[in-house]
ZAVO-449000 format. One record per residue (C-alpha): x, y, z. Coordinates in pm, whole numbers, plus 50000, padded with zeros to 5 digits. Example, Ala and Ser with C-alpha at 12.3 -4.5 7.8 and 13.67 -1.06 7.14 Angstrom:
residues 2
512304955050780513674989450714
***
This chain:
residues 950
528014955452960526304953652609527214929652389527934929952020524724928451823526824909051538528744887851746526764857451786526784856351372530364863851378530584833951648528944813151382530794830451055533754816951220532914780951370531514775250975533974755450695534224770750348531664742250214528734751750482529304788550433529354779650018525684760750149524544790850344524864812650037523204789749781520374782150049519464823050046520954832649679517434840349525516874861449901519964878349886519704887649544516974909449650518424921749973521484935749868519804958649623519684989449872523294986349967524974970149660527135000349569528944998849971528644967149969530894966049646532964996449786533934972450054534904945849827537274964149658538734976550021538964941150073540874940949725538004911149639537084934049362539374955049106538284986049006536634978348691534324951748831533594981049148532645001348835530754977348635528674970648942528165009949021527435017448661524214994248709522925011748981523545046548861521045031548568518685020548790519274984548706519344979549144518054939049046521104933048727523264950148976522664926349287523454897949085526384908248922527834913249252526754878949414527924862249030531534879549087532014867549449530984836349407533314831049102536264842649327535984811149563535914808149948537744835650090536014864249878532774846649978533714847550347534654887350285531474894250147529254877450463531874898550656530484929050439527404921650506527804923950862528994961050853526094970750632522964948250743521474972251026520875000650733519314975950448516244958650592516054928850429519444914150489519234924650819515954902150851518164871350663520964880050915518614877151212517344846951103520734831251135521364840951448518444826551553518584795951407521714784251523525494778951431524394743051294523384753950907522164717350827519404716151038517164743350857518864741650531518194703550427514794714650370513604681350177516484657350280515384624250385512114620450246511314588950057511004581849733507474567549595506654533449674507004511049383503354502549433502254540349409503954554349149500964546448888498574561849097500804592649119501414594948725497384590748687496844619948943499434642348757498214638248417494414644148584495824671048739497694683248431494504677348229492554698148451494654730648514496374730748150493484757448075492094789148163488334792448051488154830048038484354847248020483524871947742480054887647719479694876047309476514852647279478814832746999481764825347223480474830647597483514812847709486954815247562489724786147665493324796547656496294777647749497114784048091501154787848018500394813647725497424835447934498894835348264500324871848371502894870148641502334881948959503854901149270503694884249506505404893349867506394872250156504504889350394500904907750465500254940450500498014959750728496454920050806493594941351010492874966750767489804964150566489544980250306486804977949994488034956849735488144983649446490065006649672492184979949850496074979949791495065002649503497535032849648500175012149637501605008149321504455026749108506255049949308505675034949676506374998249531508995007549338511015019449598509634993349887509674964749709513544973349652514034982150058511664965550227509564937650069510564905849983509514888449659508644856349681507834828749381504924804849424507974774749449509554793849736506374791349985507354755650108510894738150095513144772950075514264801050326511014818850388509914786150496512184770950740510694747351004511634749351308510084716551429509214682851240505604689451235505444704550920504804731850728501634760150650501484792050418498804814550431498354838850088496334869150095494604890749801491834909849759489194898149529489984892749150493804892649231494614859449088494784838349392492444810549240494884808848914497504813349121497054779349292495864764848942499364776548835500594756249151499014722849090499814727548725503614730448755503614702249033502014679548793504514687648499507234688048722508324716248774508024728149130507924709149469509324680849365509344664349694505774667149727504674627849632500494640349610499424673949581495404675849681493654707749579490024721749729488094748649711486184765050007483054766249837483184734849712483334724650071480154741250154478074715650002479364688450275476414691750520477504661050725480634654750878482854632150661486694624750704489794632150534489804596350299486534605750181486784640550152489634634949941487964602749759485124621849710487094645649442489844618949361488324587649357490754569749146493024567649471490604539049605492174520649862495964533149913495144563950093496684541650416499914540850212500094580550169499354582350521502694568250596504494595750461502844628450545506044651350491505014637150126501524656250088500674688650039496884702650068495654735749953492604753150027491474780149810489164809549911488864807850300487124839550270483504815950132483774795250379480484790750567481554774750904483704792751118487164782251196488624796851563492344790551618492034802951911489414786652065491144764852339488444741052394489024726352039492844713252213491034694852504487214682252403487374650052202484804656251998486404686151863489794664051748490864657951439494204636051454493784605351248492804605550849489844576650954488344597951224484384614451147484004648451204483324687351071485074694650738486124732250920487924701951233489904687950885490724717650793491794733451096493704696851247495884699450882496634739150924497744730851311499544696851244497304679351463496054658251149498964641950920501544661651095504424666750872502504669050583502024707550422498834732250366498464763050179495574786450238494244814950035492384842850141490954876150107492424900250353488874903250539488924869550651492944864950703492434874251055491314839651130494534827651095496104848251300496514824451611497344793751377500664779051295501624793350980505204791450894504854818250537502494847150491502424862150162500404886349983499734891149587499944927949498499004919249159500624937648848503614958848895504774982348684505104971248281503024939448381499544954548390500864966547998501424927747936498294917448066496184938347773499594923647539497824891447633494174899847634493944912047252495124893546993495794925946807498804947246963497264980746792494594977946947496064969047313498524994847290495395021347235493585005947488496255005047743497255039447673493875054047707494105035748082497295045448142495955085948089492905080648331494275078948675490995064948809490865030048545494815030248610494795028848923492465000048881495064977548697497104963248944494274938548948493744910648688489534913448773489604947148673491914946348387489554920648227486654943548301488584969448148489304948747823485984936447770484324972547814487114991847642488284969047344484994981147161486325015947113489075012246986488054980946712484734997346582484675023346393481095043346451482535047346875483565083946919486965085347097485305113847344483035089547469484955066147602484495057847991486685078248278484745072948580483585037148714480365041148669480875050048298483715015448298480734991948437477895012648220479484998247909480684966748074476814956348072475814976647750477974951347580476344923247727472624938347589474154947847234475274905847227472654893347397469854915447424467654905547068466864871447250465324888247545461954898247481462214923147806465684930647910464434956848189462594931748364465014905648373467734935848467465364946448744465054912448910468214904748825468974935849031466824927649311468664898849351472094909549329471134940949578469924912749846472924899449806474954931049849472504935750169473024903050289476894899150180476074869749998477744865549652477384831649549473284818749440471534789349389468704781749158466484784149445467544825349470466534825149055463334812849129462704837749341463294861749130461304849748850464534844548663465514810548494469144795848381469034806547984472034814147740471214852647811472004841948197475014821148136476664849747943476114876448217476944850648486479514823948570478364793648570480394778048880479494737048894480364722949226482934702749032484324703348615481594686748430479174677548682475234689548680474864686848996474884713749316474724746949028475684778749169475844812349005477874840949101478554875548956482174878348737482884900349051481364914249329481444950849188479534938648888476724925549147476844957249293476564977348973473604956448871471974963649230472214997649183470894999048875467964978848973467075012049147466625031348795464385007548653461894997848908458085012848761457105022949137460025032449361459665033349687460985057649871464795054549728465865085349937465055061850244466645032050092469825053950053470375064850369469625033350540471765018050315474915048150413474055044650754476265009450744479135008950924480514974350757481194996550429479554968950213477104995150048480105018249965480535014549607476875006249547475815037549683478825052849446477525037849114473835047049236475135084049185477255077848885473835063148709472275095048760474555112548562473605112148185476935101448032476325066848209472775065048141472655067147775474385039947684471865017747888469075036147819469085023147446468144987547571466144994247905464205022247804464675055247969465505055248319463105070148583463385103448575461935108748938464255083549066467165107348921466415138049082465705123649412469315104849368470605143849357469005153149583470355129349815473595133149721473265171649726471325167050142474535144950176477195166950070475845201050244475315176650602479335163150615481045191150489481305208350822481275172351028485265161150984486175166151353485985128751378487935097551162484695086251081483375120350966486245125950745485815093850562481915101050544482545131950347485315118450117482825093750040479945119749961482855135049730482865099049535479455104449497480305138549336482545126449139480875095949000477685117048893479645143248708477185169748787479175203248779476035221248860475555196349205478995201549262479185239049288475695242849425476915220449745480875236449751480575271749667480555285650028483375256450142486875271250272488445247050447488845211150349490435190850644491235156150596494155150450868494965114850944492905097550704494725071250482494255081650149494195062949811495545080349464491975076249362490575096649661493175121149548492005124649164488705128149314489585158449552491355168449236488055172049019485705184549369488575208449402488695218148987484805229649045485615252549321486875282849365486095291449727488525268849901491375285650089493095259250306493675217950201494715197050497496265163250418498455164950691499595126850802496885111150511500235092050332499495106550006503255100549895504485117649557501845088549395498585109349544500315146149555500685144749172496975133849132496195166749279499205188749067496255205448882494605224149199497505225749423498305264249367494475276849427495065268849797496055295150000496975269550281498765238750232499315215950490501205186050391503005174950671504225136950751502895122150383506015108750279506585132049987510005127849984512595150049719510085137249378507005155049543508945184449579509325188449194505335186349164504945216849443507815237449250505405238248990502305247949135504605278049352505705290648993502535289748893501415328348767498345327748953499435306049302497915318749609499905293249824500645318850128501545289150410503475253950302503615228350589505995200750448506795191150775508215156650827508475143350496512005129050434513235151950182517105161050142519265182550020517865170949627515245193049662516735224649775517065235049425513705230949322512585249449613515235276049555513835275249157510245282449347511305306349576512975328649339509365331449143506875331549388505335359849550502315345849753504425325249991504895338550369505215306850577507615279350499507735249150715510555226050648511225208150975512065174751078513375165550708517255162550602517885190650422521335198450547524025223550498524085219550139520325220150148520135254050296522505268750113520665264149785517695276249995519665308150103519615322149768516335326749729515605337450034517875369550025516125378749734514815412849826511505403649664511095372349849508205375250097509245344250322508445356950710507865323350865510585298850786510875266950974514425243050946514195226851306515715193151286517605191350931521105179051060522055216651001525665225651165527855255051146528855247950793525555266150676525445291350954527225319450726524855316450463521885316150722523475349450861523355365450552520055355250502519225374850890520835405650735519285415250359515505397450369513555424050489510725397950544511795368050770510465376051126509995340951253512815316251250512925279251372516475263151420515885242651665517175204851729519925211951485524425209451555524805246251517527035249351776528895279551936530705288451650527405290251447525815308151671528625334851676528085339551301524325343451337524925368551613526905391351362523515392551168521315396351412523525430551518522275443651217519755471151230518355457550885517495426251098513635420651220513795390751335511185387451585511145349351693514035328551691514325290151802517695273551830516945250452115518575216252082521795231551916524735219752172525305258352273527645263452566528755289552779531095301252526528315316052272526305337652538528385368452514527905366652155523885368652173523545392052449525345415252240523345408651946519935413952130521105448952295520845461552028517975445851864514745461051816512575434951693512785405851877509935392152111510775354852151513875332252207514325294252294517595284352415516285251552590518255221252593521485234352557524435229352773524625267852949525855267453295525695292453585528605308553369526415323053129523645336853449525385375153372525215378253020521885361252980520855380353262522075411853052520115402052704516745398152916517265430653061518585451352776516655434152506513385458952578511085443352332511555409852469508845391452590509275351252644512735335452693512975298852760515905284652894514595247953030516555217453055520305235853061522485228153312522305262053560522595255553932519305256854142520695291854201521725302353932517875292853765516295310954020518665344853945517315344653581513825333653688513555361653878513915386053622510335379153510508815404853694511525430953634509215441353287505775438053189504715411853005508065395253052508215359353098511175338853214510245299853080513135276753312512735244153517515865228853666517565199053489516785170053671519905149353758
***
């Protein structure tokens, strides 16, 4: 017998006193506060059942949500309860029981309960019991805080002015919050870094982050809910981010709170390193030096910390530069010695330290924190990591309050935000922090200086990074007697590095290069010193690793005798890894002249030769993957040939390499909103294409509306399974009412929308002319859906003859208006109701319609549909007399051999039938066979059955 899904936590619900359940709540309050977003207004409608609420505090809750305030609304609710004392409390965990299996995130808190047991103080004293700081150690702990504090209180922020090459901000006034989530993503997908995670802002996190994802604050990631332990050994959280997110001031954010105290506050000693930092240990070490070695001031107590690992907590920043590999799941590391790492004295590899403290092998009890780039997280994967969190970066209005906080004056963020928020491609770019500074440092120039023309400001990334390093020449380039040859080695070395997927270089690379450390150097490049102060170990890497790509490809444009860069192109595409991806993008966006110009005033004219073999390429590329997308692979080979398009501008290249193109088939590939504003502009250029296929590519509403502009030149539209849901409908009404649409087939197929939509479609309907096939299935439309939609389809002008409703929770309710539909359009031949509730008595209305002569149907579905005996009188009466129709599925219904005769009648008298199927009913083997046999009665006839197997 099953059991009760809820009954273990109802077991517990019960066996729990008024002050553990008052515990429970406080332990996940922040959690809840989230969860109950999705179902606050039933949750509140049960309250007031419950007569917990009155009616005006139901209202005051509902009015909240009907604002869109989900987060104000959540709270009130959990403030109201909790005010009303132990019973209503006990109500509303009751509540949430009835509710938690259709709102994903409580129903992840309620499953951890039950799994955790009926005891609630062994995972919620998260913290209880641990000492307080020996006597002895609490001067060593105020001197590490106020080092600490000292240290992180800060941000040094680059600028590209020769004056001020370094700006210094305090941390609490410059850092932008960000989102971060208590999970990861896709952990296997890798993605480039400027397209990574890009898609999914706005819309998609808007409504996920309310549904699905959980937030979760940087205080939260040990000693709360996400991170209950389930043994003593301790605790690990792993945070991922692609690069330029913030995860580096995100854990100087961490050790800066810690040492003001505010967060963790049972953490006695927070120690903080850096991946790369770790590089330079070329001998093994252990973990008293390796922490002496950065905090020496801790001399010789380290044996007293040791004591009290639940006390400690080590982060390690960037696991993604690490140069020695770290296998969790290499087994031999458990069982040879020499691969151990359990006691704080012992010698051994800095990646055995590491990997001992992640696995609890070393100080167990004590806590780590990891950050990575998504591209390395899989190394992780077999370790013991208690939290895994991503940053999303900036959500909604705080990529606005990052440019709030980047320039001083608010006129002048305000313009420049605005002119972002207008350009799909730099907005899209903005949920990073890297980018946004990029942004502000290339952009801010137009909009404080006078002589810049508004119409020349940048709207591709080539044109963003163009002035990005024009800026750096018009600040530094007087004191350079030959900023083209330092550019071009400077671009030699930075396209190694791209080559070699090496970003960080040492002042050996320089020299090899010809280049030397100089103040024209320092302002292009980050200085990063293996420690604060220190002249020793000097490394130099690129602000980001798009800006070492930039400068790599435009290395290419300045080199006096190229080699054969048509060669060096397609050796460089023919990498599967994708790390030449956006190199090879800005190489075509530098051949266009809107992103030369502005360089060209300090390096001299570019190479002229080197641009036209650059089109060339791109134009050998374009014409050789248009007709290859059979594949995954080929798809994404020509959408990124389309960058290339789109990067160089070049209307001419465009149209010379898409004028013949019909189709454009992109099935199944995972698309960003910026691959979307860049079929947008291929699409803009050309007037030859006649069917789009996005089919299953997740575009959402987010991508659709990047492409609102072209939509209507498509004669077919295939848009099934991309999560378009009722908003993307709105965009499509508008291309359909378009005066010159050529949409003639719609495949919506699959993508959640409702009955909210039906009267946009009905709006479309009404004005379009060009539309003949409709497919609508597998969404939940409804009754009420359809009959919006039946209006405009028995318009007499409406040339609908393909309509497809299979699987919209239809029932009889709509059948009348579907009827009438049958009997005035004058178009519909093909109609899909299958895997609907029509029923008999639906069916019986239909069957009035399809009587009538006016009717030309010629396919009809309604398979699925719970039709019985009792209905097949009705449609062989309907088809004796019908003219038209050539095909009818009445599979998987519940007709027995009581229906043989008058099915038996409809094949025979319907003349202009020609495929029946009747599979999986419930006729005898008999009766199957009597109806099977009438296949050969008529040529061309075919009888579909196969016996229900019982």
């Amino acid at each position: 017998m099953a059991t009760d899904p809820n009954s273990r936590i109802t077991e517990i619900l019960t066996k729990w006193d008024d002050f553990q359940l008052f515990q429970l709540t406080k332990f996940y309050w922040d959690r809840l506060e989230q969860a109950i977003e999705e179902g606050v207004d039933g949750l509140s409608s049960l309250l007031t059942f419950e007569r917990i609420f009155n009616g005006q505090e139901h209202r005051k809750v509902t009015e909240l949500t009907d604002k869109g305030n989900w987060a104000e609304s959540s709270k009130l609710l959990l403030s109201l309860v909790m005010e009303k004392g132990s019973w209503a409390r006990r109500v509303m965990w009751e509540s949430f029981l009835k509710v938690h299996h259709g709102v994903p995130k409580l129903n992840k808190i309620i499953k951890e309960i039950q799994e955790l047991g009926s005891d609630p103080f062994d995972y919620m004293n998260i913290g209880r019991g641990l000492s307080e700081v020996p006597s002895h150690l609490k001067g060593v702990q105020q001197k590490h805080k106020e080092i600490l504090r000292v240290q992180t209180e800060t941000l040094r922020v680059n600028t590209i002015l020769i004056k001020e090459k370094i700006k210094i901000f305090q941390l609490v006034d410059r850092y932008a919050e960000l989102t971060i989530i208590s999970n990861v993503r896709d952990r296997t997908l890798v993605e480039h870094e400027l397209l990574a995670r890009g898609r999914d802002h706005e819309e998609w996190r808007e409504k996920h982050l309310r549904r699905e994802l959980e937030k979760i604050r940087t205080d939260q990631l040990f000693q709360s809910s996400f991170s209950l332990r389930k043994s003593e050994s301790g605790s690990s959280a792993a945070v991922s981010g692609v690069p330029g997110i913030g995860k580096t001031t995100m854990v100087q954010r961490i050790v800066y709170d810690w040492a003001t105290g505010k967060i963790f506050p049972d953490f006695q000693f927070v120690f903080s390193f850096k991946f790369r930092d770790l590089n330079n240990i070329n001998s093994r070490i252990n973990l008293r030096n390796l922490i002496l070695d950065q905090y020496p001031y801790f001399g010789n107590v380290l044996g007293e910390l040791w004591k009290n690992p639940e006390g400690l907590l080590f982060i390690f920043d960037g696991l993604d530069e690490f140069k020695d590999s770290i296998d969790f799941a290499d087994n031999q590391r458990n069982t040879e010695p020499q691969f151990m790492c359990t006691d704080p004295e012992c010698w051994c590899e800095v990646s055995d330290i590491v990997s001992s403290l992640i696995q609890h092998k070393l100080l167990p009890g004590c806590s780590v924190l990891v950050t990575s780039r998504p591209t390395a997280l899989h190394l992780l994967e077999k370790a013991e990591i208690s939290v895994w969190a991503e940053i999303l970066g900036f959500v909604g209005d705080e990529r606005k309050e990052y440019f709030n906080k980047f320039f001083e004056d608010q006129t002048v963020a305000a313009a420049v935000f605005k002119h972002v928020e207008g350009n799909e491609i730099l907005y899209t770019m903005c949920y990073n922090p890297s980018y946004c500074w990029i942004l502000g440092l290339s952009l801010g120039p137009f909009f404080t200086q006078r002589d810049r023309k508004q119409q020349q400001v940048p709207r591709t990334i080539t044109q963003l990074y163009s002035y990005y390093i024009y800026n750096i020449l018009k600040n530094h380039g007087r004191e350079i007697e030959s900023p083209r040859d330092v550019f071009l080695k400077l671009g030699e070395m930075a396209f190694t590095g791209v080559s070699e997927k090496k970003i960080v270089f040492r002042n050996g690379d320089l020299i090899k290069y010809n280049l030397q450390p100089s103040q024209f150097l320092s302002g292009f490049l980050m200085e990063l010193l293996e420690r604060d102060d220190s002249t020793q170990n000097v490394v130099y890497t690129f602000p980001h690793l798009t800006i070492q790509e930039f400068v790599g490809a435009l290395a290419q444009f300045l080199t006096p005798n190229p080699k054969d860069i048509q060669k060096l192109l397609s050796e460089a595409d023919s990498e599967k890894d994708g790390r030449f991806e956006i190199f090879l993008r800005f190489v075509a966006g530098l051949s266009s002249p809107q992103s030369a110009w502005p360089l060209e005033e300090f390096l001299s004219p570019f190479l002229h030769q080197t641009t036209c073999r650059v089109i060339d390429w791109v134009k050998e590329k374009v014409k050789g993957q248009i007709g290859n997308t059979a594949t995954e692979t080929g798809k994404r080979n020509l959408l990124n040939t389309f960058h290339y398009l789109f990067e160089s501008q070049n209307k001419a290249l465009a149209q010379a390499t898409l004028g013949a193109v019909e189709t454009l088939a992109f099935s199944g590939l995972r698309l960003t909103p910026i691959d979307c504003v860049v079929l947008s502009h291929v699409l803009g250029l050309c007037d030859t294409i006649k069917c789009l296929d996005l089919n299953q590519c997740n575009i959402q509403c987010e991508g659709l509306q990047r492409l609102e502009n072209i939509l209507y030149k498509c004669q077919k539209l295939r848009l099934s399974s991309i999560n378009l849901g009722d908003s993307g409908v709105k965009l499509l009404s508008a291309a359909l009412r378009n005066p010159g649409c050529k949409i003639q087939e719609l495949d919506l197929f699959g993508n959640n929308l409702t009955g909210s939509c039906a009267e946009d479609l009905n709006f479309a309907l009404s004005t379009n002319r060009s539309l003949t096939d409709l497919n609508l299935g597998l969404n939940k439309l409804g009754d009420s859906g359809v009959k919006l939609l039946s209006e405009a389809l028995r318009d007499p002008d409406c040339k609908i003859q393909k309509l497809c409703l299979r699987n919209n929770n239809l029932t009889d309710s709509c059948a009348k208006d579907l009827a009438s539909v049958l009997s005035t359009n004058q178009s519909l031949t093909d109609l899909d109701l299958g895997g609907n509730r029509l029923g008999d008595s639906g069916v019986k209305l239909l069957s009035v319609a399809l009587r009538n002569l006016e009717c030309k149907i010629q396919t009809l579905s309604l398979y699925g549909n719970r039709l019985t005996d009792s209905c097949a009188e009705d449609l062989a009466s309907a088809f004796s007399t019908n003219r038209s129709l050539t095909d009818l599925n009445l599979g998987f219904n519940r007709f027995t051999d009581q229906s043989v005769p008058a099915l038996r009648q409809l094949i025979l008298t319907c003349r202009t039938l020609n495929l029946i199927e009747l599979w999986s009913n419930q006729f005898s083997f008999n009766g199957g066979n009597q109806l099977k046999s009438l296949q050969g009665t008529r040529s061309g006839l075919s009888v579909k059955y196969e016996p229900l197997d019982l």
